[in-house]
Kinemage of the C-alpha trace (Angstrom):
@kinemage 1
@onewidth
@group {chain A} dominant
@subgroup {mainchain}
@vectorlist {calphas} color= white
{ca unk a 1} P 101.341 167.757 80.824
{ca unk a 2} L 104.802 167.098 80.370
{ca unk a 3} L 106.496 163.800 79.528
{ca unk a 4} L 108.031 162.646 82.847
{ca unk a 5} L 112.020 161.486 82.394
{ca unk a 6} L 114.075 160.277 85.139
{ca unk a 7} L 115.318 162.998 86.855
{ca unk a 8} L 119.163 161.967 86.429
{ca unk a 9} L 118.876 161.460 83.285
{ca unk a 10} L 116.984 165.049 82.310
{ca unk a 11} L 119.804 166.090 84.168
{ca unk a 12} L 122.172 164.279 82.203
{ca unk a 13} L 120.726 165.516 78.923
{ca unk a 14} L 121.024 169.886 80.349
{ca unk a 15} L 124.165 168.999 81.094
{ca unk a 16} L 125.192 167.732 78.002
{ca unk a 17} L 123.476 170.099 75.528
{ca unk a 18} L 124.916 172.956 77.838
{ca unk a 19} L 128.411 171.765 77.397
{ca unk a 20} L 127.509 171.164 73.047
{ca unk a 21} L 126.730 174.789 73.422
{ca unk a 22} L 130.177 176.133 74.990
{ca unk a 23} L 132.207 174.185 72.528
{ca unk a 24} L 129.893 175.495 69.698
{ca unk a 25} L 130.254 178.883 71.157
{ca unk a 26} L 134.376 178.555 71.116
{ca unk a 27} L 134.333 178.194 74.741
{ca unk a 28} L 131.865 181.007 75.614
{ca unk a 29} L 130.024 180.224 78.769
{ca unk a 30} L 126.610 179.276 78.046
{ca unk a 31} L 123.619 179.537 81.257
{ca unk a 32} L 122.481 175.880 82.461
{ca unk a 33} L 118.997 175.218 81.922
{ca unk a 34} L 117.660 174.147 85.565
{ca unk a 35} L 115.949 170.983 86.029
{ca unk a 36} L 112.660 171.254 88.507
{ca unk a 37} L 111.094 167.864 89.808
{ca unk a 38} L 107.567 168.171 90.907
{ca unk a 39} L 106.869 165.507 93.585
{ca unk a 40} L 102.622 164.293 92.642
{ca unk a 41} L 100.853 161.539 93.661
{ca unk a 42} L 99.675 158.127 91.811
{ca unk a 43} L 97.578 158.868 87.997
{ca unk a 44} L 94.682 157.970 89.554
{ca unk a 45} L 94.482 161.198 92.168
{ca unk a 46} L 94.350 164.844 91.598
{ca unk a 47} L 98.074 165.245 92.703
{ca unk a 48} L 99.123 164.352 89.197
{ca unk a 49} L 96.902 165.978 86.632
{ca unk a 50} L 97.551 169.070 88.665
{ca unk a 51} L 101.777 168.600 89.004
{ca unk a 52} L 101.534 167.836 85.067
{ca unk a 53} L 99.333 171.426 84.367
{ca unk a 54} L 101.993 172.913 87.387
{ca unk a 55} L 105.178 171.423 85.350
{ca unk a 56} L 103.888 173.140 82.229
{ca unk a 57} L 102.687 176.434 83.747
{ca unk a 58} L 106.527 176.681 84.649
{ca unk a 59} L 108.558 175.398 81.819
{ca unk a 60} L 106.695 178.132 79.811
{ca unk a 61} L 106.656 180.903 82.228
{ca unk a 62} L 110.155 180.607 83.977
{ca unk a 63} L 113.109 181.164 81.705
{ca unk a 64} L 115.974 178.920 81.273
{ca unk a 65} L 113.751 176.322 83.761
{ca unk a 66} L 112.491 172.614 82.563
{ca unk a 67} L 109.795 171.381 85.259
{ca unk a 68} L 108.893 167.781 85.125
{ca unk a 69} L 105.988 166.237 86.863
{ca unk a 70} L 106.863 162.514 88.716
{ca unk a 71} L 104.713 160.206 89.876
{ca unk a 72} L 105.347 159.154 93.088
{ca unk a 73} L 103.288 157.542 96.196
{ca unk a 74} L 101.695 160.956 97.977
{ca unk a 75} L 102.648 163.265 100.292
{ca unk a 76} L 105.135 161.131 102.555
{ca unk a 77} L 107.445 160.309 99.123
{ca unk a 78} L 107.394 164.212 98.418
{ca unk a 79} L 107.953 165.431 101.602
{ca unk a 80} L 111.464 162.496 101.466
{ca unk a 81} L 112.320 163.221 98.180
{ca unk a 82} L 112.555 166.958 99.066
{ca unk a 83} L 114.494 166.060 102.049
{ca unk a 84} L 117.080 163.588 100.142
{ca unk a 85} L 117.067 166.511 97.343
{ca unk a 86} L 115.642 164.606 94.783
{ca unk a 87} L 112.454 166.921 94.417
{ca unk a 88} L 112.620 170.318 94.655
{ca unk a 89} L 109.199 171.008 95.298
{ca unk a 90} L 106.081 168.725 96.055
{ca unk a 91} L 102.713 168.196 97.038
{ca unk a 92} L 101.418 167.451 100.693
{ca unk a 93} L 98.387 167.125 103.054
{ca unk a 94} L 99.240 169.779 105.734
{ca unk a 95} L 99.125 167.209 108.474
{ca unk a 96} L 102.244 165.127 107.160
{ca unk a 97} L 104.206 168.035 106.080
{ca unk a 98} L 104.631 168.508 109.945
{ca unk a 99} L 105.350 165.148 110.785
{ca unk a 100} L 108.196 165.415 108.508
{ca unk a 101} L 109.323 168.889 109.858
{ca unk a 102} L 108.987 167.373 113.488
{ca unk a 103} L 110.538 164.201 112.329
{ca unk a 104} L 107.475 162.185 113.725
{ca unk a 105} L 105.791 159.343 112.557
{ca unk a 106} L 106.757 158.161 109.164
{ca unk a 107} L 109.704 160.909 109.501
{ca unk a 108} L 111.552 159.744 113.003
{ca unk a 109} L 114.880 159.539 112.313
{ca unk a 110} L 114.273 161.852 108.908
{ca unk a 111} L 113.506 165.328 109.967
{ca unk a 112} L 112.877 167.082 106.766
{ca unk a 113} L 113.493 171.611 106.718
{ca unk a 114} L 110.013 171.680 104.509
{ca unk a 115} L 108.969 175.117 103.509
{ca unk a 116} L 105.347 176.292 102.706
{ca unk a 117} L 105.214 177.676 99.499
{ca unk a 118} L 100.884 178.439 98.828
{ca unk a 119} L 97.956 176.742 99.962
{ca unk a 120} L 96.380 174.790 97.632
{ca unk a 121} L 92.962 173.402 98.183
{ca unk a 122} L 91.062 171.435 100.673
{ca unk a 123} L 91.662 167.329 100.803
{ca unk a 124} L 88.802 165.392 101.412
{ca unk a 125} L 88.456 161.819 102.902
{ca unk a 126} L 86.497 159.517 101.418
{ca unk a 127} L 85.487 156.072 102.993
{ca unk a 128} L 84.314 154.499 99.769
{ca unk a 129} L 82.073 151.237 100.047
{ca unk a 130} L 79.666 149.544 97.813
{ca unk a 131} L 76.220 147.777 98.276
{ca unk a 132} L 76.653 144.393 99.703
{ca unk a 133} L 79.590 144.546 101.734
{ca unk a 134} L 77.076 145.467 105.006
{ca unk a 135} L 78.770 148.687 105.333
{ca unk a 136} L 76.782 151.486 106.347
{ca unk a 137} L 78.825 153.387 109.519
{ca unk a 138} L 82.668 153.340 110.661
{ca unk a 139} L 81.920 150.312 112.932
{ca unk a 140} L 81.046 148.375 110.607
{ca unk a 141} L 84.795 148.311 108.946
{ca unk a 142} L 85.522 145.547 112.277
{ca unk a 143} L 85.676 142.530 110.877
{ca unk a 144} L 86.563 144.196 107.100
{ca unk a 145} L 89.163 144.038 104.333
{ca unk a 146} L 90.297 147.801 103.966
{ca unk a 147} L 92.537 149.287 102.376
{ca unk a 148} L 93.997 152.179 104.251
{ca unk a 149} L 95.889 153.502 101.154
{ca unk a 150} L 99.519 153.286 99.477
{ca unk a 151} L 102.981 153.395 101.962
{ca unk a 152} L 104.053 156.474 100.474
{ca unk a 153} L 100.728 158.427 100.938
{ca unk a 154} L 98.957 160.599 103.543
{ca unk a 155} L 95.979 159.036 102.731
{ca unk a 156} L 97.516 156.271 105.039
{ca unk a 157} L 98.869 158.917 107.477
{ca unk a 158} L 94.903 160.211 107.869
{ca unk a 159} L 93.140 157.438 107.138
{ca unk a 160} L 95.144 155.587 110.531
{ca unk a 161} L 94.192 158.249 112.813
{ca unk a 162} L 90.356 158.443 111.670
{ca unk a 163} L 90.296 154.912 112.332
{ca unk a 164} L 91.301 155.252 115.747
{ca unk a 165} L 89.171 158.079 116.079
{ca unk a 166} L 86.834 155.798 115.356
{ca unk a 167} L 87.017 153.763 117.916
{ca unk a 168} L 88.716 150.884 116.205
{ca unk a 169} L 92.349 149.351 115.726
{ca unk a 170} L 93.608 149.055 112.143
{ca unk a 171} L 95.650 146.121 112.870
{ca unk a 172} L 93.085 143.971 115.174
{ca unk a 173} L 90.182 145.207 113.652
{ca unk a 174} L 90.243 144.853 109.368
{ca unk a 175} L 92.162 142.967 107.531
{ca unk a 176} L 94.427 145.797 105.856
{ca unk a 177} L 95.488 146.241 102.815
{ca unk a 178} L 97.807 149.007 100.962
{ca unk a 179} L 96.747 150.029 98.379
{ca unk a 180} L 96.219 153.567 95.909
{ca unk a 181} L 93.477 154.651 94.851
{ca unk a 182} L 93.068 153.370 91.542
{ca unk a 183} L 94.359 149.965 93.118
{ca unk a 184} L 91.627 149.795 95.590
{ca unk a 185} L 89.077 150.624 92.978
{ca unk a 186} L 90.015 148.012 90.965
{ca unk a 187} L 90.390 145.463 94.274
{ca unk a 188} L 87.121 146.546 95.229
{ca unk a 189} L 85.473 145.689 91.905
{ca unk a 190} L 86.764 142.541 92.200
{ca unk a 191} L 85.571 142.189 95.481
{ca unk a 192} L 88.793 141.241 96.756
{ca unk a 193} L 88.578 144.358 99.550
{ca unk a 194} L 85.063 145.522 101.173
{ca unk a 195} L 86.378 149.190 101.569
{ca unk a 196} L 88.962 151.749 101.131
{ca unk a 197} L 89.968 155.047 102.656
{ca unk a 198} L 91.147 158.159 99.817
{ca unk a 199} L 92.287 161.764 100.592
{ca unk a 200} L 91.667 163.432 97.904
{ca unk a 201} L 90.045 166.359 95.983
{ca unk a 202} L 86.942 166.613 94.274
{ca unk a 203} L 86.254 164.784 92.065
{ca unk a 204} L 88.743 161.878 92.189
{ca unk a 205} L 89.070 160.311 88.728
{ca unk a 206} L 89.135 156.530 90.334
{ca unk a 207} L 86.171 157.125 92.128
{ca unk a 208} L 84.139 158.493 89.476
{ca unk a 209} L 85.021 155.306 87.393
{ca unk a 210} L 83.994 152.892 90.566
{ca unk a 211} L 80.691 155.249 91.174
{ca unk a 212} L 79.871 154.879 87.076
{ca unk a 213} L 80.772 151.220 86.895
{ca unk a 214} L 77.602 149.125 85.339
{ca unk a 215} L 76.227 147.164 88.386
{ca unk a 216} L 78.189 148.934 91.031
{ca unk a 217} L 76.558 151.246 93.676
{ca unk a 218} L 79.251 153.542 95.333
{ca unk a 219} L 78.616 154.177 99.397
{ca unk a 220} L 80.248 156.937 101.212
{ca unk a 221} L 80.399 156.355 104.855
{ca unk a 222} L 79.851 159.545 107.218
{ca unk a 223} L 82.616 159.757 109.479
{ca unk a 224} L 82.861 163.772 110.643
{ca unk a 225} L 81.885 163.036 114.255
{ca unk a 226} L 86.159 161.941 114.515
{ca unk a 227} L 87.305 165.419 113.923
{ca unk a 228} L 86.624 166.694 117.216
{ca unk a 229} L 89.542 163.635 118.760
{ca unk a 230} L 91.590 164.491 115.681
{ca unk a 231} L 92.294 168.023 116.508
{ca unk a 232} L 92.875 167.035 120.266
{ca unk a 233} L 95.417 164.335 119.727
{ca unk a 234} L 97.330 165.917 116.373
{ca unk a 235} L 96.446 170.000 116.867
{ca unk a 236} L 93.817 171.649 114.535
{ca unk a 237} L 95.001 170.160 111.736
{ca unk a 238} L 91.433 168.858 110.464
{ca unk a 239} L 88.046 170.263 109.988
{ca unk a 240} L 84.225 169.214 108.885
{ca unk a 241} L 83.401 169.469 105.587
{ca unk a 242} L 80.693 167.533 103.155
{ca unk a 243} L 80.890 166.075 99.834
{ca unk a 244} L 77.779 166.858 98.215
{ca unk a 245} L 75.236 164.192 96.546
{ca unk a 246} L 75.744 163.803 92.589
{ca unk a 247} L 79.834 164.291 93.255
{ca unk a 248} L 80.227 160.834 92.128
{ca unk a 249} L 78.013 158.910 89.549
{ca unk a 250} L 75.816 157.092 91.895
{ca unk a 251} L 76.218 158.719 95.206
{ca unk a 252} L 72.524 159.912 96.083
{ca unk a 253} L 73.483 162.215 99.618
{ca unk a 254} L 75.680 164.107 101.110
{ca unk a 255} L 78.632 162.405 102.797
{ca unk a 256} L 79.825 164.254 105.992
{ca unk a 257} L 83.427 163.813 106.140
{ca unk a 258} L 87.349 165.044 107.506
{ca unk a 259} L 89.091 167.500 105.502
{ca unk a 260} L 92.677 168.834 105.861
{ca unk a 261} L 94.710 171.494 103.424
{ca unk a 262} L 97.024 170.379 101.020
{ca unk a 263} L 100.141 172.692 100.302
{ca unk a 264} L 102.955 172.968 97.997
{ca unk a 265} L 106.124 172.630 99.434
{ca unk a 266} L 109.702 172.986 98.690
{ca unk a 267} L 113.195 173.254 101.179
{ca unk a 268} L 114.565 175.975 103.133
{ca unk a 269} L 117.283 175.793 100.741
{ca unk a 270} L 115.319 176.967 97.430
{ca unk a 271} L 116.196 180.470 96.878
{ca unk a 272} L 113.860 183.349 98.054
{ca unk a 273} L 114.039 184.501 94.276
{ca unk a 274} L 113.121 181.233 92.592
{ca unk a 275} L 110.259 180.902 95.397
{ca unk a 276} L 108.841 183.687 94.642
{ca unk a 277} L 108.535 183.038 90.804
{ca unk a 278} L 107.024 179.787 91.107
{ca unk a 279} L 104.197 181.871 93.586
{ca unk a 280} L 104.108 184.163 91.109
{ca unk a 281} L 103.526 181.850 88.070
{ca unk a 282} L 100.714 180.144 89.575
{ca unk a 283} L 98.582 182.866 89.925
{ca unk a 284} L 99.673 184.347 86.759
{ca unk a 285} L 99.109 180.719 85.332
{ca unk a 286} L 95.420 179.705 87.396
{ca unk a 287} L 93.209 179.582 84.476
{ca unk a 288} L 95.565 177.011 83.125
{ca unk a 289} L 95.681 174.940 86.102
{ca unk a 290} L 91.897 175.265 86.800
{ca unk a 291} L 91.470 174.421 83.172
{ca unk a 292} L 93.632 170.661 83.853
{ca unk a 293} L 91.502 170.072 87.275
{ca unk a 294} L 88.819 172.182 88.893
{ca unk a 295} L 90.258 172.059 92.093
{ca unk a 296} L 92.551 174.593 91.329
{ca unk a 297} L 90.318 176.994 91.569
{ca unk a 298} L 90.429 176.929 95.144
{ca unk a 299} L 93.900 178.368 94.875
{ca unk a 300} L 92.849 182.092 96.025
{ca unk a 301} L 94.988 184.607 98.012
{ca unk a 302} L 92.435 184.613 100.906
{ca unk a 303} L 93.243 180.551 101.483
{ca unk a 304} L 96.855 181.897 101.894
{ca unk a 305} L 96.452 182.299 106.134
{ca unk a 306} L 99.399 180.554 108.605
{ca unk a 307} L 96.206 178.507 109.990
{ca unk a 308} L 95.998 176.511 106.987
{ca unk a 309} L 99.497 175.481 107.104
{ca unk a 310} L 100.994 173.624 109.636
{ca unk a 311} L 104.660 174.684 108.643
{ca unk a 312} L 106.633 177.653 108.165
{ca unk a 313} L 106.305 179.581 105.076
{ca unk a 314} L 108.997 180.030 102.785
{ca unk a 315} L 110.724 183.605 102.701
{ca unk a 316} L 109.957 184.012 98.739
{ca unk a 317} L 106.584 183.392 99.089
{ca unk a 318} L 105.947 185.429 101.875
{ca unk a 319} L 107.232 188.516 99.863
{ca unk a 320} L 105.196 187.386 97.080
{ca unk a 321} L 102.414 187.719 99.121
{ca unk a 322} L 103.309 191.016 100.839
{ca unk a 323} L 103.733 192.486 97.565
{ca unk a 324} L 100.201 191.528 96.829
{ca unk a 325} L 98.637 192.825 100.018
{ca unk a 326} L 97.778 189.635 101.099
{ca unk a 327} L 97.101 189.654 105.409
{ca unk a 328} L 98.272 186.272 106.428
């Protein structure tokens, strides 16, 4: 993974070596290394292991590029820093990544021109509990301290409309907190939340630690009967899916859940070239990713299909594709 500097002053840095360079070179024009920020998520996700493995895969394989992976809140953070141009390209759940290109939601007033660049693998939510809090179904949250995850995420984004899909409200309902992932494990350790909602893929580093804590007994709560009210209020956006027993230390049966696609994204205004090397490096690159998270694996031309994206597809990566014989 690569040491993550500020963009401005990585920037800062090119800039200056490039202009050592000319004067070394008695005023011969010397090519500007470019500068790539990778938008991820918070260190206790799969958003950042996998931006640090993408940041390497394309400082090595891209000449005259420097990728650097950033840690930022989730999907909603990306999909702005993309739009303000502080990102080039950046990780999202499908779902928000058209709120922002509608400029709904957590985007009104901020319409963002967000381009799909490849599917990436399926994000699952978790509503994580432990023994003694009297939590067993969705209706038992009433009455709850939750955390519905961090401001910046789309684990807030989904985690909002499952609760309503639920049946409840999550502002009369729980007492709600905001917090990430590795926050809310550590809150709920300490018992000062009952429950917390994660999108995430599998397995989640912060939830393996609360499943394999001594005296701690991790709960998943089943919540896949809220896709069908899901899909009718925000399109087919989200599906059923299950995370298996023995996923997390602790968890003894399957836990029916939501899942939506995540997708890496970038602007319309990334070039159709550059596009379609960064495509191209990470399936050159896969073993390297899969070999920094497993999820990765998932990254497989026949996951590249329109339905799994709720936003256009960049040019570049479209001819990547064609190129490959992929039928989207």
């Amino acid at each position: 993974m690569t040491i993550r500097i500020p963009r401005m002053t990585l920037r800062r840095v090119v800039v200056g070596v490039a202009a050592l360079a000319l004067v070394a070179a008695g005023g011969v024009a010397v090519a500007q290394q470019k500068t790539i920020a990778i938008g991820t998520g918070g260190t206790g996700g799969v958003y950042y292991p996998m931006g640090g493995g993408l940041a390497a895969v394309l400082s090595k394989t891209l000449p005259g590029v420097q990728a650097t992976a950033e840690v930022t809140g989730g999907s909603v953070d990306n999909l702005k820093l993309i739009g303000s141009g502080q990102s080039e390209v950046g990780f999202s759940m499908a779902d928000a990544a058209l709120d922002a290109l509608q400029g709904q939601d957590k985007f009104k007033g901020n319409k963002v021109d967000v381009r799909t660049l490849l599917v990436l693998y399926p994000n699952r939510m978790h509503v994580v509990t432990v023994e003694g809090t009297g939590i067993t179904t969705m209706a038992d949250l009433k009455g709850k301290r939750v955390s519905t995850g961090s401001p910046g995420s789309a684990t807030e984004v989904m985690a909002f409309r499952v609760i309503e899909a639920a049946g409840l409200d999550k502002d009369k309902d729980m007492k709600r907190e905001r917090l990430g992932v590795a926050e809310s494990v550590n809150a709920i350790k300490d018992r000062k939340i009952d429950a917390f909602f994660w999108v995430g893929g599998l397995p989640t580093a912060a939830v393996t630690d609360l499943g394999a804590t001594p005296g701690v007994k991790i709960k998943m709560i089943d919540h896949s009967e809220v896709v069908d009210k899901m899909n009718a209020k925000h399109g087919n956006l989200y599906a059923v899916d299950t995370i298996k027993a023995g996923t997390y230390p602790g968890q003894d049966k399957d836990n029916t859940i939501s899942v939506v696609w995540n997708v890496l994204v970038t602007s319309d205004k990334m070039s159709d070239q550059m596009a379609y090397d960064i495509v191209k490096a990470i399936f050159d690159k896969k073993p390297d990713l899969v070999a920094v998270h497993k999820e990765a694996a998932s990254i497989d031309y026949k996951n590249q299909l329109k339905a799994n994206s709720s936003i256009p597809w960049h040019p570049g990566a479209l001819k990547y594709f064609a190129d490959k014989g992929v039928q989207m």
